[in-house]
C-alpha positions, 0 to 999 in steps of 0.5 A: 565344751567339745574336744574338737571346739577346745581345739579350735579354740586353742589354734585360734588364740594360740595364732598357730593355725597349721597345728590343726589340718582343714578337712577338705571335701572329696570336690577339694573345696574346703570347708566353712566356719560352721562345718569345719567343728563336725568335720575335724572330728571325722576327718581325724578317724578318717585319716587313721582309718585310711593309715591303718586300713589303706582306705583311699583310692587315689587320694580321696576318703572312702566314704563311711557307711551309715553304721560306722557313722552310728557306731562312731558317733554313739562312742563317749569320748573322754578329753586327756591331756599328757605333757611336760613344762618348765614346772615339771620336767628337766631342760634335757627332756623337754628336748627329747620330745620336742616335736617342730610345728610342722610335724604336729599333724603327722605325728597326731596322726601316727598317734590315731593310726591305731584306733585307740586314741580317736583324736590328737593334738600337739603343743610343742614349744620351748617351755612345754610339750604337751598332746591333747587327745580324745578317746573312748578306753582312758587305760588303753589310750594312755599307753599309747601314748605313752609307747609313742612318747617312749619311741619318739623319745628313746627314754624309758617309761619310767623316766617319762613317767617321773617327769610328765603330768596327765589331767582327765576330763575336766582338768583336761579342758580346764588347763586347755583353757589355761594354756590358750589363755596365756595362764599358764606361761612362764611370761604372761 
């Protein structure tokens, strides 16, 4: 299963839809069902692209060349997952990172503003914090997100590192599943 599916999925069952932003059409028409898979994946390196380089010209997306669409999609991504819950980290903590839903996409995109890490999604709820994120280098995105956990927080890496879990690859979408799926709750 796609990343970007898995997220679907997760706002989806999760009713949380404002936690995913809906890519809109350079006319302001929003996309359908069936286009909105494709254009979430590039709408988020769009979004980065335009934080990092200031591509937008009066609120709109500067249209990709054929080579950077090549190249974009020619890139292996890897699903990654770093978080913290009720299993392994303290109440005084999980505060620390709380991040309120409706700041999930301003801070996924500050995330993706460098490039390193291609895609991000947020879970934050009173039992749980937890980013999802897609990216090409593992090593490299996992500093970044942990430099923004460190910042966000104020805690120091090492006490991050103590009390948070990172899943790759299929353990990754595999708790997704979980998580969406109710699982994973404290109360099912």
């Amino acid at each position: 299963m796609k990343f970007s599916t898995a997220l679907i999925a997760l706002a989806g069952i999760t009713g949380s839809s404002s936690a995913f932003q809906t890519p809109v059409l350079s006319a302001g028409r929003t996309l359908n069902n069936r286009g909105i898979q494709s254009a979430l994946m590039s709408s988020t390196v769009d979004e980065a692209a335009t934080a990092v380089n200031g591509n937008a010209v009066n609120g709109a997306r500067r249209k990709k060349t054929k080579q950077e669409r090549l190249e974009l999609a020619s890139k292996g991504l890897q699903v990654h997952t770093i978080g913290l819950s009720i299993h392994h980290a303290s109440v005084e903590v999980r505060e620390k990172l709380a991040i309120p839903e409706h700041d999930w996409n301003t801070q996924s995109n500050i995330i993706t503003s460098t490039g390193i890490v291609e895609e991000a999604a947020i879970l934050s709820t009173c039992n749980r914090f937890e980013i999802y994120y897609a990216a090409s280098d593992p090593h490299e995105a996992n500093a970044r997100v942990m430099e923004f956990l460190a910042e966000r927080s104020g805690l120091p890496v090492s006490t991050l590192r103590r009390n948070i879990f990172m899943l790759s690859g299929d353990d990754a979408v595999w708790h997704l599943m979980r998580v969406s799926g109710g699982l994973d709750s404290l109360v099912v």
